[in-house]
N, C-alpha and C positions, 0 to 999 in steps of 0.2 A: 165361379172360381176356375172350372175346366176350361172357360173360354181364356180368362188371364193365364191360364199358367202355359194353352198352345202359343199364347205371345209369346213367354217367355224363352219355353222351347225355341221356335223363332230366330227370336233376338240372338239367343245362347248359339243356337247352330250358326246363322251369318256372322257369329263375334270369330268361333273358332276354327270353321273351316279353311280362311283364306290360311292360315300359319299354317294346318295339317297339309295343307295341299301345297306349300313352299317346300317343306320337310318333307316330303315324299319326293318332288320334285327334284331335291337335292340329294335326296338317297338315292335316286333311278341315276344321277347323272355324276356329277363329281364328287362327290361324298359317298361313298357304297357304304351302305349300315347295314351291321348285322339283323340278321331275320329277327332277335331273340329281342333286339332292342327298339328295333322299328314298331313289335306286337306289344311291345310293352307301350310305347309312344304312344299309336293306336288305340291301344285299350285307356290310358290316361286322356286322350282327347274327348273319346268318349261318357268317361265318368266328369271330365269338365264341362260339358256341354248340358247334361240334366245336373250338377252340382252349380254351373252358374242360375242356370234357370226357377229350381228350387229356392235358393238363395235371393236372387234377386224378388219373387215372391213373397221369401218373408220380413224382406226387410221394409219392402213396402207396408207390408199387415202389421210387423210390430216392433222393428228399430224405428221407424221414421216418426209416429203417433208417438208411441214414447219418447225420444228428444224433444219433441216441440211441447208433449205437455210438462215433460219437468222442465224444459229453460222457460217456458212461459210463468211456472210457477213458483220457481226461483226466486225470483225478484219480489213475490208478493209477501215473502217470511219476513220483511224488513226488517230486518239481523243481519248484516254485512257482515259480519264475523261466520254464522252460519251459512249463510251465501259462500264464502271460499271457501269455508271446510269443506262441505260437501262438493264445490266445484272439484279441490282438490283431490278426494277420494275418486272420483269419476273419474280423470282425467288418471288417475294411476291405474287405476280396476280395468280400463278400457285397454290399455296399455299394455298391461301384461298379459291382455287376454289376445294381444294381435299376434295372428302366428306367423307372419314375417319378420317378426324379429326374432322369434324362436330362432324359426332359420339361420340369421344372420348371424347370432348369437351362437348357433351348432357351429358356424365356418370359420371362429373367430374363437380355438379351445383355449390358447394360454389366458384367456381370460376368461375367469369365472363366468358360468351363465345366468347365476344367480346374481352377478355384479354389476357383469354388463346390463342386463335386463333392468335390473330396479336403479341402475342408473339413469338409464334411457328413461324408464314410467318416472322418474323425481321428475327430471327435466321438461317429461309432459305434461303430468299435473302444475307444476310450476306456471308453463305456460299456458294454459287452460286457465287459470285462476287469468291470467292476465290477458288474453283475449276475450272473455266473459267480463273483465273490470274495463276492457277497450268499447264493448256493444252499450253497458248502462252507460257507460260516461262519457261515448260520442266521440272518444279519440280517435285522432286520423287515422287510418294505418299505413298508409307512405309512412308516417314520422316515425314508429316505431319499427318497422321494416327497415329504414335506415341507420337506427341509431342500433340495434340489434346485428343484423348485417356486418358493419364497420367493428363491433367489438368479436363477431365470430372470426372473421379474418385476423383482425389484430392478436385474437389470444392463438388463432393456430400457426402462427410466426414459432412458440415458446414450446409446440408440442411436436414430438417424434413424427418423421412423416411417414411412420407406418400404419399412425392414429389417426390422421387427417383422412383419409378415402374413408377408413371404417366409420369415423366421425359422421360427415356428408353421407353415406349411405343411411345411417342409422335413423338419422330425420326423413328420409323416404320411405323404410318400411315402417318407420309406427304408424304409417296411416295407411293401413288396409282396408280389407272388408270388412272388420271390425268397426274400427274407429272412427269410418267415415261418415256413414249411414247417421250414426248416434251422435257425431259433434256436431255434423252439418244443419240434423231436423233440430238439436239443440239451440243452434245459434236460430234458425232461423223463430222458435220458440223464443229467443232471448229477444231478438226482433219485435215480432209482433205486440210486446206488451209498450214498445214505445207512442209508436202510430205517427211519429214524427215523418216529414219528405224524406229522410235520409236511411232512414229503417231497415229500409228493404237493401238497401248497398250495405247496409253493414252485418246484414245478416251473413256474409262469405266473410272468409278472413279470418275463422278461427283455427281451419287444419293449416295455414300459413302460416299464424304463429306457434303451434304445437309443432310445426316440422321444424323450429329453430331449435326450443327447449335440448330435444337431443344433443342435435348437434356442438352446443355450448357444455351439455352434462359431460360428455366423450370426450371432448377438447381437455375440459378440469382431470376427469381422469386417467387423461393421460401423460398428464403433469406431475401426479400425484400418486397412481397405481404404478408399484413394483412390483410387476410378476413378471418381468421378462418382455421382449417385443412379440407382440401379437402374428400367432404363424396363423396357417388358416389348414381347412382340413380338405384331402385330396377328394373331389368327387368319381363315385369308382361306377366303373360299367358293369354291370354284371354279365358271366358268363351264362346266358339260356341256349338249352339246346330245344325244347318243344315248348309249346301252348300250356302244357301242364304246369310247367315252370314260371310260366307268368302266371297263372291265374293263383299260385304258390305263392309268390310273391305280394299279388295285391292283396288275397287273404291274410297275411301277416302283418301287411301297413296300414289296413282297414283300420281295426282294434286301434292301433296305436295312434291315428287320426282324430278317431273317438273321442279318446282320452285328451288329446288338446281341444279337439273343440269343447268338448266337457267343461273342461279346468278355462276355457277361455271364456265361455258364454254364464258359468253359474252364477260368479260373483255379478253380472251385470242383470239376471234375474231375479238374485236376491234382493241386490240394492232398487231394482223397480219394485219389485212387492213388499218392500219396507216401504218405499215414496207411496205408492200405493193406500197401505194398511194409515199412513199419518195424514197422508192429502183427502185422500177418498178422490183424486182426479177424474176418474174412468167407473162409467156403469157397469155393472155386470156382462153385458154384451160385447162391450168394449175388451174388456178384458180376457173374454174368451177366443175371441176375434186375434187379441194381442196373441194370447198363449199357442196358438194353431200355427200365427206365425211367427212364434220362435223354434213351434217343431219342424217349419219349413229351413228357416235358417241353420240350424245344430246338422241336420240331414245333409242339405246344399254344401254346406263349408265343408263337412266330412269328405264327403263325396270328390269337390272342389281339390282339398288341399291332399288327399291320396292322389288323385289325377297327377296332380303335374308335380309332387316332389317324388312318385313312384315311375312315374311315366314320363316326365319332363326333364327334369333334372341331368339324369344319364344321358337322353338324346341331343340336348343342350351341348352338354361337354363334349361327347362324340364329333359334334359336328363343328363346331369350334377347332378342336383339335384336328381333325380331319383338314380341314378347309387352310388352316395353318402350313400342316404339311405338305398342300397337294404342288409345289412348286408354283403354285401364284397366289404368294399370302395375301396379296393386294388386295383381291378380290374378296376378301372381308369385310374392305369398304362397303363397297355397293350392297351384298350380301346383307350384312349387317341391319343397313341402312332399311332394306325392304323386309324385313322380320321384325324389325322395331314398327313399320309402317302399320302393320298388321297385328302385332302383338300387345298393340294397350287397345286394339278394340276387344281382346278378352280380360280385361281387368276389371271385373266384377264392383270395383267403388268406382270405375268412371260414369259406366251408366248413371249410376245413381247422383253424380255430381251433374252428368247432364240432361236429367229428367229435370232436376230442382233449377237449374239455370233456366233453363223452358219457362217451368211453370213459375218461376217468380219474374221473368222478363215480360210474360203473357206471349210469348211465341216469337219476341224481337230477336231473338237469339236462339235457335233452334239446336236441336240435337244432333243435327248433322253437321252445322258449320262447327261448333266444339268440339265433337268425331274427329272433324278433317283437321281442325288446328292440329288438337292432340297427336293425329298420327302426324302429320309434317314434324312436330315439335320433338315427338319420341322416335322418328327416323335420325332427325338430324341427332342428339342427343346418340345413336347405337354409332353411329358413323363418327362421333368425336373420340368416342370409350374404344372402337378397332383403331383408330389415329394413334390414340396412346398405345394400344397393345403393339400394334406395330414401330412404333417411333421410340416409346418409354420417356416422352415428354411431361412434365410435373402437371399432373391434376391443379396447380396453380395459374398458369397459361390459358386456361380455359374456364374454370368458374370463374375468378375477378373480373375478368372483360365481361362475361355474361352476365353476372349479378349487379354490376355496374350498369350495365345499360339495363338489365332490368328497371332498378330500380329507378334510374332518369327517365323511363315509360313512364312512371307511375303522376308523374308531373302533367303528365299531359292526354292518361286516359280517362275517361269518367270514373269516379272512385269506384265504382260496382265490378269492373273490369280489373282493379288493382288487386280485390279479395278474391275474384274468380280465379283471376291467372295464378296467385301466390298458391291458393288452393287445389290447383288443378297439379301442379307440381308435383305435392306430395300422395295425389290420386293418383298420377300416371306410373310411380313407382311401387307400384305392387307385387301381389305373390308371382304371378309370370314373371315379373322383371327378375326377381330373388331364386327362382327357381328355375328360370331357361335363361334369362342376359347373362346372367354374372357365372355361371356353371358356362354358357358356352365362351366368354371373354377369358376367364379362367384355362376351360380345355387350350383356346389358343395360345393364350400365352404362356402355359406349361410347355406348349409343341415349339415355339420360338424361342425357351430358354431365356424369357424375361422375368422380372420381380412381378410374383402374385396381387402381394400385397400395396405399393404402390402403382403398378399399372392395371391390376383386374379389378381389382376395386376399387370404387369408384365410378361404376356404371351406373348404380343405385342414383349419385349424385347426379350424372348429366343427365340420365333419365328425371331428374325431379327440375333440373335446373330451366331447359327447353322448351318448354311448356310456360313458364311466364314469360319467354319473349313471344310464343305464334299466339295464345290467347289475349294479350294485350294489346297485338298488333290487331287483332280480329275487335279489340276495341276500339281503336283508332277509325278504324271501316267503319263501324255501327255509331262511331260518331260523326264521324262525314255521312254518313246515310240519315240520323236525323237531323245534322243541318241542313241536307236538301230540300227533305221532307218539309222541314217548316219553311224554308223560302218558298217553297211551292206552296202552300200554306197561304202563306202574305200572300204570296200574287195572286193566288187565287181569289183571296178577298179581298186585295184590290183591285182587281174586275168587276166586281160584284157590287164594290163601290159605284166604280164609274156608272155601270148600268142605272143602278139605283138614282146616281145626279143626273143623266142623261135623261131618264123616264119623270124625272120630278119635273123637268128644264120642257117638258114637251108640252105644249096646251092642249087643254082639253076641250074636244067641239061641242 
């Protein structure tokens, strides 16, 4: 276990030093940040770096075991009625235990957190029930990706478009560190009981359609919800003047970390040791095994999500804001662009989305070319969201043409490719995104005197959107690479031929 977890350390440290070392970079030269916020920065990098590491350990030892042994045993209650119930409960319990949409839900107060949120977890469960009814019943998912798709657009014609960004975000944070872990070993659990050729591709594609449910829940209610147009709430920098101050600080947001990982991770405990206590799934050793790594996970996330909404957050807006006013806003672009490059290799569900692409492709598809999609795809995506802060052009402009040619990818990548890419979207927008994009998209366009709400948010979405075009494309390649393969293949065995008529064709003395 000591040897797995110096991996992880590892991993955790090369996820989040390239972004410390941009942010310093940027404090030393044209952003000058205060000493009180930089230590704060600082000291949240480092609580992110043993909070991913821990985490990524436990979800190994006992989100991932657990998904795959309840979607594997799912199926065998043969009671379809009970099958969705419980899909559905899952699919809400996960939901509201994801603490980026807390967040998103804090930044977004005229509307209830209690409304927003069990709006979003309906929306989820909703579509959980229906990605789980997609893997036993072998529907495509292009055909549901488009028919779904076409009715999110059409109904956000009818909604305020101060609801549309928040909308589109709200399908990238439900799928965090939470959600992702538990849906992904789930489906690929809902998988294995088939054993069918096609099993293994349709194992992806269930956090592709959970990223919609939101979206479609947000759109109704803001059709429907009178409370006023949704404002958002100002991220403030604190003034520190020593060390003392900061460590004041993260002592106070500890506790309170706690308590959402608490409240996030229980009901997903109970409802395993209820599956548990009625299946008998898991031996004894198993399940101890499990429980170590849920106190790996409760620890990590804590750890995890104090770092960057005590540490991140502030320095996010600071430098947004800064970089806004230095008389060359422009330079947000570029900027933007190389912190997005760098910043979804610390999103704690990517890993985990590209361990399982690894080990379910058997190594066709590596952990680094999905690395590199991802950052290309979460670059471009930070550099379309500074487009809008600087221009104030409709978040319209830019998903339809994206989601469009998305979706015409999917015609012509191998389907395995179509569940990864749609998946990967709602991986790459994460707590980093929710708590350093959209605070520093935000600081800037507070400093440019543009609309919050229509041009900062919204970053959630490009960031989820970016990412089904570079991982699809990187299907496109892995399918011209095994059409080589197998021509090489044939020729090779038609050499082998020839030899073979050649050596028959010669007499023997």
């Amino acid at each position: 276990m000591n040897k797995i977890l110096k991996e992880k350390l590892s991993e955790a440290l090369s996820s989040v030093l390239p972004i410390t070392l941009i942010v310093l970079v940027l404090s030393a030269t044209v952003a000058p940040m205060p000493v009180g916020t930089l230590a704060l920065f600082l000291t949240g990098a480092v609580m992110l770096i043993a909070g991913m590491a821990l985490f990524s350990l436990g979800t190994d030892v006992s989100m991932t075991p657990m998904g795959e042994g309840i979607g594997a045993q799912l199926p065998k209650t043969k009671n379809l009625g009970v099958v969705i119930g419980l899909t559905l409960l899952i699919g809400v319990l996960i939901t509201i235990a994801e603490p980026d949409l807390q967040v998103l839900a804090g930044q977004v107060p005229s509307i209830p957190n209690a409304v927003l949120i069990w709006t979003v977890a309906g929306g989820v469960g909703l579509f959980f029930v229906l990605a789980m009814l997609r893997t036993l019943f072998r529907i495509r998912l292009s055909l549901l990706l488009f028919v779904f798709y076409i009715g999110v657009f059409t109904l956000s014609a009818f909604v305020p478009n101060e609801f549309v960004s928040v909308a589109f975000d709200s399908g990238g944070v439900t799928t965090g560190p939470i959600t992702v872990p538990f849906i992904m070993s789930l489906g690929i659990g809902l998988a294995s009981i088939r054993g069918d050729r096609d099993a293994q591709d349709d194992s992806f594609g269930l956090v592709a359609l959970c990223s919609i449910g939101p979206i479609l829940a947000v759109l109704l209610l803001g059709i429907f919800f009178r409370g006023g147009d949704p404002s958002y709430t100002r991220v403030t920098v604190p003034d520190i003047q020593d060390t003392r101050q900061v460590a004041q600080i993260f002592l106070h947001g500890l506790p309170e970390y706690i308590r959402e990982v608490c409240s996030a991770l229980l009901p997903i405990i109970v409802f395993c040791a209820v599956f548990q206590l009625v299946f008998r799934r898991f031996h004894r050793l198993q399940m101890e095994k499990i429980g170590v790594g849920f106190g790996y996970t409760f620890i990590g996330l804590a750890l995890f999500l104090t770092g960057v909404n005590v540490g991140f957050m502030p320095a996010g807006h600071f430098l947004g804001r800064q970089l806004a006013l230095s008389g060359h806003s422009w330079i947000l672009l570029p900027l933007g662009m190389l912190i997005g490059y760098f910043l979804v290799t610390a999103e704690p569900a990517v890993h985990v989305l590209n361990r399982q692409v690894e080990a379910i492709t058997k190594g066709s598809v590596s952990q680094r070319a999905m690395m590199l999609s991802l950052s290309i795809g979460v670059a471009c995506s930070v550099g379309l969201a500074m487009l809008r802060v600087l221009t104030g052009i409709s978040i319209y402009w830019l998903l339809i043409p994206g989601y469009t040619l998305a979706l015409l990818l999917t015609l012509f990548v191998p389907r395995m490719f179509t569940g990864i890419g749609f998946d990967s979207g709602g991986v790459a927008s994460g707590p980093m995104t929710t708590t350093f994009l959209l605070p520093f998209s935000m600081g800037a366009c507070e400093a440019l005197g543009g609309n919050v709400l229509t041009d900062a948010f919204g970053v959630v979405a490009m960031v989820a959107m970016t990412p089904l075009l570079t991982i699809q494309a990187l299907g496109v390649l892995y399918k011209r690479k095994q059409r080589r393969a197998e021509t090489a293949e044939m020729a090779v065995g038609a050499g082998e031929d020839e030899i073979i008529v050649l050596e028959e064709g010669v007499p023997h003395e």
